[in-house]
GUDRENLUM-949401 format. One record per atom (N, C-alpha, C): residue number from 1; atom name; x, y, z; residue in one letter. Coordinates in steps of 0.1 Angstrom, whole numbers, plus 2048, in hexadecimal, padded with zeros to 3 digits. Example, Ala and Ser with C-alpha at 12.3 -4.5 7.8 and 13.67 -1.06 7.14 Angstrom:
BEGIN
+-----+------+-----+-----+-----+------+
! seq ! atom !   x !   y !   z ! type !
+-----+------+-----+-----+-----+------+
!   1 !    N ! 884 ! 7C7 ! 84E !    A !
!   1 !   CA ! 87B ! 7D3 ! 84E !    A !
!   1 !    C ! 884 ! 7DF ! 84E !    A !
!   2 !    N ! 880 ! 7EA ! 847 !    S !
!   2 !   CA ! 889 ! 7F5 ! 847 !    S !
!   2 !    C ! 881 ! 800 ! 84F !    S !
+-----+------+-----+-----+-----+------+
This chain:
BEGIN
+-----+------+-----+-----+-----+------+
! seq ! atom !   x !   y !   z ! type !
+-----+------+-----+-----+-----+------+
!   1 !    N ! F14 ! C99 ! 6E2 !    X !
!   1 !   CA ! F15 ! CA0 ! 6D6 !    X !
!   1 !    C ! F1B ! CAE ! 6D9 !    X !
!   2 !    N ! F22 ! CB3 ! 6D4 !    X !
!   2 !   CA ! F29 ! CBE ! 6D4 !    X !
!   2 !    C ! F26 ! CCA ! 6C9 !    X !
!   3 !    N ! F28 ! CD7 ! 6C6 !    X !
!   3 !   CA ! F1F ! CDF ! 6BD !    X !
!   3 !    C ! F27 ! CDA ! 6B2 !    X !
!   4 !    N ! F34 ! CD9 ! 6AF !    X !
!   4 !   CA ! F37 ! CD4 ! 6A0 !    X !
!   4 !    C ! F32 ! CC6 ! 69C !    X !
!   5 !    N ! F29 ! CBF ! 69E !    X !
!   5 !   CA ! F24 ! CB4 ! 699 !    X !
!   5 !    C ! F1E ! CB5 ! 693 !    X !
!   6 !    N ! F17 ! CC2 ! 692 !    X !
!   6 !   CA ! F06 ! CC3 ! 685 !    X !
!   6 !    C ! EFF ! CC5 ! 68F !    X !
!   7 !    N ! EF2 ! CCB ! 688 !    X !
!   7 !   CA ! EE8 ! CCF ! 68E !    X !
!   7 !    C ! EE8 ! CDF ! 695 !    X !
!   8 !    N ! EF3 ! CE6 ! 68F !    X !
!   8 !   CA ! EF4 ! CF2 ! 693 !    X !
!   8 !    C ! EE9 ! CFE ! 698 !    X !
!   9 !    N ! EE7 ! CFD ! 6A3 !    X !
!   9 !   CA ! EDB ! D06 ! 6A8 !    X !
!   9 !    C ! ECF ! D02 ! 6A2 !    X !
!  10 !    N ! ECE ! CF4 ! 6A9 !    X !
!  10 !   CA ! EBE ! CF2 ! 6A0 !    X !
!  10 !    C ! EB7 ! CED ! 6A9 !    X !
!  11 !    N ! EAC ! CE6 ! 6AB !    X !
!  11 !   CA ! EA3 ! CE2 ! 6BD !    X !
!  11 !    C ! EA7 ! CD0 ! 6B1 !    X !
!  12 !    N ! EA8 ! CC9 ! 6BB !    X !
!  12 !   CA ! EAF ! CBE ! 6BA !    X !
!  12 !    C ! EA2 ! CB1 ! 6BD !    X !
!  13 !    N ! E9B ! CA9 ! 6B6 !    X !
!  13 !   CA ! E96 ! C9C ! 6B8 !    X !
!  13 !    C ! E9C ! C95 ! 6BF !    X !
!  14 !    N ! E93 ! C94 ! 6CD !    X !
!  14 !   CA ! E94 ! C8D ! 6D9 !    X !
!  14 !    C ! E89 ! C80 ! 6D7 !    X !
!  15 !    N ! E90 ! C72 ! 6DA !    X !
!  15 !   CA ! E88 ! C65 ! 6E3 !    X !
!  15 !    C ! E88 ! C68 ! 6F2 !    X !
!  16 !    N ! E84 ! C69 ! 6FB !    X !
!  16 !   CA ! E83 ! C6B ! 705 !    X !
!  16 !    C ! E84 ! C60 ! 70D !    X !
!  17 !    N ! E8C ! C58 ! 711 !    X !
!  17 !   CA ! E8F ! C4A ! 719 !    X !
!  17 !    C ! E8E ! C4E ! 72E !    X !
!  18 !    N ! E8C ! C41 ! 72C !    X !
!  18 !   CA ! E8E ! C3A ! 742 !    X !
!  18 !    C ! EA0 ! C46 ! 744 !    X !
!  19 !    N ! EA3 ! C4D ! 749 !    X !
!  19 !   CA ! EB1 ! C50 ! 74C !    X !
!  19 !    C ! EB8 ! C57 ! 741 !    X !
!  20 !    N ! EB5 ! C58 ! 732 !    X !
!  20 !   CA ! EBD ! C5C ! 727 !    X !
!  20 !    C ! EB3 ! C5E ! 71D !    X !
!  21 !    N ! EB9 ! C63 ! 70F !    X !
!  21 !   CA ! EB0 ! C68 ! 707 !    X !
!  21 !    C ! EB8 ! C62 ! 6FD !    X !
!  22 !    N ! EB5 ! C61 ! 6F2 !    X !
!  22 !   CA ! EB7 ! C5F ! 6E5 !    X !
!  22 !    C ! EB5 ! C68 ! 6D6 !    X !
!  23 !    N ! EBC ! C72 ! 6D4 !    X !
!  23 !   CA ! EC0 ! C79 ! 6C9 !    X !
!  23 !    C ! EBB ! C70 ! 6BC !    X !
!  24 !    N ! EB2 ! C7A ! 6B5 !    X !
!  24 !   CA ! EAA ! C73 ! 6AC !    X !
!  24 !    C ! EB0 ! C7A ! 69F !    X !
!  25 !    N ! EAB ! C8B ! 69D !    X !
!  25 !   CA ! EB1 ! C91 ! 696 !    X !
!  25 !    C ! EBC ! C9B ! 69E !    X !
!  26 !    N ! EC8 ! C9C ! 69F !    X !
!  26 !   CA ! ED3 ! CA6 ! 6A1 !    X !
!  26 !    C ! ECE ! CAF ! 6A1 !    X !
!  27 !    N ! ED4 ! CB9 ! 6AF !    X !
!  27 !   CA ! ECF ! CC9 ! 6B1 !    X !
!  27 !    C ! ED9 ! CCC ! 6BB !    X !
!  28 !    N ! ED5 ! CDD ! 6BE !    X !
!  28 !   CA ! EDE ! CDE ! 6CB !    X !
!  28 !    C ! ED6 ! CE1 ! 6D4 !    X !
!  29 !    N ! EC6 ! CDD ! 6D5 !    X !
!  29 !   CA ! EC2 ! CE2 ! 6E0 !    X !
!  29 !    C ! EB1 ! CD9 ! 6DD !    X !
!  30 !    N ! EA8 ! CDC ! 6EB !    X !
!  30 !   CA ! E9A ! CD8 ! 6E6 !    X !
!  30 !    C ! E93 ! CE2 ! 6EF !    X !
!  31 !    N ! E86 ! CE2 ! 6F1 !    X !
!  31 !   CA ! E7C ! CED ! 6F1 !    X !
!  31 !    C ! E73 ! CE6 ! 6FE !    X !
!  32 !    N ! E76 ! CF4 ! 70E !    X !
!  32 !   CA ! E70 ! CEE ! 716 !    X !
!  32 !    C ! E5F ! CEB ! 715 !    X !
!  33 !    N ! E5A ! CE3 ! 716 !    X !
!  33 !   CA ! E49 ! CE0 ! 713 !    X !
!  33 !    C ! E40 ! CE9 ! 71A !    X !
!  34 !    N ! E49 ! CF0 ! 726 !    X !
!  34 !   CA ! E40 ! CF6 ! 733 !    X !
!  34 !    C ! E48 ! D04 ! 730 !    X !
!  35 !    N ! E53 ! D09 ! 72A !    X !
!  35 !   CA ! E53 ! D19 ! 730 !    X !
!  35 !    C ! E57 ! D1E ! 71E !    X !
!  36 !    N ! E5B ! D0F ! 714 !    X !
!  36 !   CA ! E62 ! D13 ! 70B !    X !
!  36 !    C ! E6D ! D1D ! 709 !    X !
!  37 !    N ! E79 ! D1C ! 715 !    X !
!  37 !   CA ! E7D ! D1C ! 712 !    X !
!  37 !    C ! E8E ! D14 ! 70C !    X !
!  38 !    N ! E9B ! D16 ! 708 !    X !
!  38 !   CA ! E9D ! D13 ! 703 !    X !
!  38 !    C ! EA8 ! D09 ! 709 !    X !
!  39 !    N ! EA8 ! CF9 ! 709 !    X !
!  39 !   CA ! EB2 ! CF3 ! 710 !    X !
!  39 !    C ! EBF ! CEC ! 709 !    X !
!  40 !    N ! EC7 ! CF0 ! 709 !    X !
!  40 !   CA ! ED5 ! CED ! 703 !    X !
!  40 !    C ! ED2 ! CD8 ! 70A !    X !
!  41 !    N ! EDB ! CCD ! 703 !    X !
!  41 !   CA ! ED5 ! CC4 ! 6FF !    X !
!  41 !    C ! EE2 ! CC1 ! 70C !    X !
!  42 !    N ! EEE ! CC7 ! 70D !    X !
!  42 !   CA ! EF7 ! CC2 ! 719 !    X !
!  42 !    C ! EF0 ! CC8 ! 723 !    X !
!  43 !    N ! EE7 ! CCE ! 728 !    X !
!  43 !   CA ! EDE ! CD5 ! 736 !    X !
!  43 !    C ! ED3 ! CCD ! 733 !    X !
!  44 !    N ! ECE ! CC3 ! 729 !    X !
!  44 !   CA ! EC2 ! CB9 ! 72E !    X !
!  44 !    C ! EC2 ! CB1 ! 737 !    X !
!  45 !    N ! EB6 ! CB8 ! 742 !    X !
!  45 !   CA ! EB8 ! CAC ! 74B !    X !
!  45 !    C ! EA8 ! CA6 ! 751 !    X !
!  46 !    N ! E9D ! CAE ! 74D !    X !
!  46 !   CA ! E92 ! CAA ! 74E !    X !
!  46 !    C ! E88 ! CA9 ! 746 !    X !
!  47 !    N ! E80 ! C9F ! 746 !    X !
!  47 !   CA ! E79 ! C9D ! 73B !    X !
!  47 !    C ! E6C ! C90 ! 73D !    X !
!  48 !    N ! E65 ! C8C ! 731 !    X !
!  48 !   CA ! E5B ! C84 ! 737 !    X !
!  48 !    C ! E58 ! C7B ! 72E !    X !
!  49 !    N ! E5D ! C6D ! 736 !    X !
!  49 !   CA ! E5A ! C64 ! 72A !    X !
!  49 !    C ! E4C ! C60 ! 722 !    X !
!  50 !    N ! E46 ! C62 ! 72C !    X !
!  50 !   CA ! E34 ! C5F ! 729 !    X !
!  50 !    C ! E2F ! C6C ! 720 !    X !
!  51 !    N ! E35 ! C75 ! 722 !    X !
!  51 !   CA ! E31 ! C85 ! 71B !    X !
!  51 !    C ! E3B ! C82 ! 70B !    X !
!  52 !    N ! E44 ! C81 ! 712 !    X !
!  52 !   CA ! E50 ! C81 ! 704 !    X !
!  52 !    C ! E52 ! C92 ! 701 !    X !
!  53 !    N ! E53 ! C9B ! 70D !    X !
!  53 !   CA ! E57 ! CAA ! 710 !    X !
!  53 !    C ! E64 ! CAA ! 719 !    X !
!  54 !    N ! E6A ! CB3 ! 715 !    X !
!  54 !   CA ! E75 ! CB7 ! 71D !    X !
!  54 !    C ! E74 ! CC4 ! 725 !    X !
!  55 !    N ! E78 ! CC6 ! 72F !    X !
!  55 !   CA ! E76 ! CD1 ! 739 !    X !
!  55 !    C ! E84 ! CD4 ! 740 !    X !
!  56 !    N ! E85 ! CE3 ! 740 !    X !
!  56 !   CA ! E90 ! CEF ! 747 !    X !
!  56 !    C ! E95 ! CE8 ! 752 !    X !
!  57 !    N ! E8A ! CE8 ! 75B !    X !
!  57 !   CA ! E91 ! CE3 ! 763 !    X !
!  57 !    C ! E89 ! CDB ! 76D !    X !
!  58 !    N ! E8A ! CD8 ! 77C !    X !
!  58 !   CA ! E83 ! CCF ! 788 !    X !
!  58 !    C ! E73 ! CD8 ! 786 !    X !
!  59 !    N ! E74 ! CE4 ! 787 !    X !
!  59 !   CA ! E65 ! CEA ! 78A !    X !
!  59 !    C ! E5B ! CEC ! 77D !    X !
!  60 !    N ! E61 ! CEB ! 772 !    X !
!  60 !   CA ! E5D ! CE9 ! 765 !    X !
!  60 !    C ! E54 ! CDD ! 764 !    X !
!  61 !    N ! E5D ! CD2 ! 766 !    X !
!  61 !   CA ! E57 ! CC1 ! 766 !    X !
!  61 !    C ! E4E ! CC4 ! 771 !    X !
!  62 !    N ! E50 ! CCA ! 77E !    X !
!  62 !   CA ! E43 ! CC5 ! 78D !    X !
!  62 !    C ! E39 ! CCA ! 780 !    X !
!  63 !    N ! E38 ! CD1 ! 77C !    X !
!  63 !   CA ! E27 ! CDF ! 778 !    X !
!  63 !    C ! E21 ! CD4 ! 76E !    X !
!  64 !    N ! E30 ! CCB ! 765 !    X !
!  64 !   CA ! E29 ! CC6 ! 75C !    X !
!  64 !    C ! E22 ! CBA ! 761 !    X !
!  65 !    N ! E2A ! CB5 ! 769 !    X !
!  65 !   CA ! E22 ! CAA ! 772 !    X !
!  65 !    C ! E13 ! CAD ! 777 !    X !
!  66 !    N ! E14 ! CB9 ! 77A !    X !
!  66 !   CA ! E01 ! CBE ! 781 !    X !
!  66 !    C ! DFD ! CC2 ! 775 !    X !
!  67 !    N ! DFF ! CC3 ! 76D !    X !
!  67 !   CA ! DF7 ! CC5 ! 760 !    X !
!  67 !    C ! DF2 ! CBD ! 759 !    X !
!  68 !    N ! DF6 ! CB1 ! 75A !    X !
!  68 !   CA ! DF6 ! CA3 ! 754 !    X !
!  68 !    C ! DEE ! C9C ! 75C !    X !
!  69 !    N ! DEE ! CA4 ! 76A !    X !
!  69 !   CA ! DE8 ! C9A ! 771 !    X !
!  69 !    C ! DE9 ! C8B ! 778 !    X !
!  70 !    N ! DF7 ! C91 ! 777 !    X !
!  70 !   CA ! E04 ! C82 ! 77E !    X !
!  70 !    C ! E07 ! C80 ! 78C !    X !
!  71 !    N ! E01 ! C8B ! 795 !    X !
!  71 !   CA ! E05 ! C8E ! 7A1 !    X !
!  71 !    C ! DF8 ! C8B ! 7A4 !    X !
!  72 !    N ! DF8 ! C8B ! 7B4 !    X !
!  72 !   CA ! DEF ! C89 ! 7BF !    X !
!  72 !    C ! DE9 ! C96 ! 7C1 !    X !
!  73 !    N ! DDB ! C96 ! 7C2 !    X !
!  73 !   CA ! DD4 ! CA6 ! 7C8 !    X !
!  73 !    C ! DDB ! CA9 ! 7D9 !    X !
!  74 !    N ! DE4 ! CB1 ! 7DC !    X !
!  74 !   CA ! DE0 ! CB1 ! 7EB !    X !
!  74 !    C ! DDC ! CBD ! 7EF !    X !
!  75 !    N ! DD2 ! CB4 ! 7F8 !    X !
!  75 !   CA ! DC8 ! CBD ! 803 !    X !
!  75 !    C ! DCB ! CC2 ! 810 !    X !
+-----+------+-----+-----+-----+------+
């Protein structure tokens, strides 16, 4: 999607899929779960299918992972 297609500066309805996502309602961006802030929808690249959250970036998703309780305790 490109910014002339609609959805002009608006946070954009995400499906969250295995590898890809699926645009539900048109936007130019969505809302990191962990720092809020703001991720343009061509810079998505992490996210969580079991959460259905998108995240900034690699260290955004690890925190969300320990938060959820998805990770291993190590001692």
């Amino acid at each position: 999607m490109n910014r002339f297609e609609g959805g002009a500066n608006r946070e954009a309805r995400i499906r969250y899929l295995d590898g890809d996502f699926q645009i539900l309602m048109p936007g130019t961006h969505v809302i990191c779960a962990m720092t809020g802030r703001t991720i343009p929808l061509d810079e998505l690249r992490y996210w969580s299918v079991a959460r259905q959250e998108p995240y900034v970036d690699a260290t955004a998703s690890y925190e969300a992972e320990k938060r959820a309780g998805a990770l291993p305790v190590q001692r």
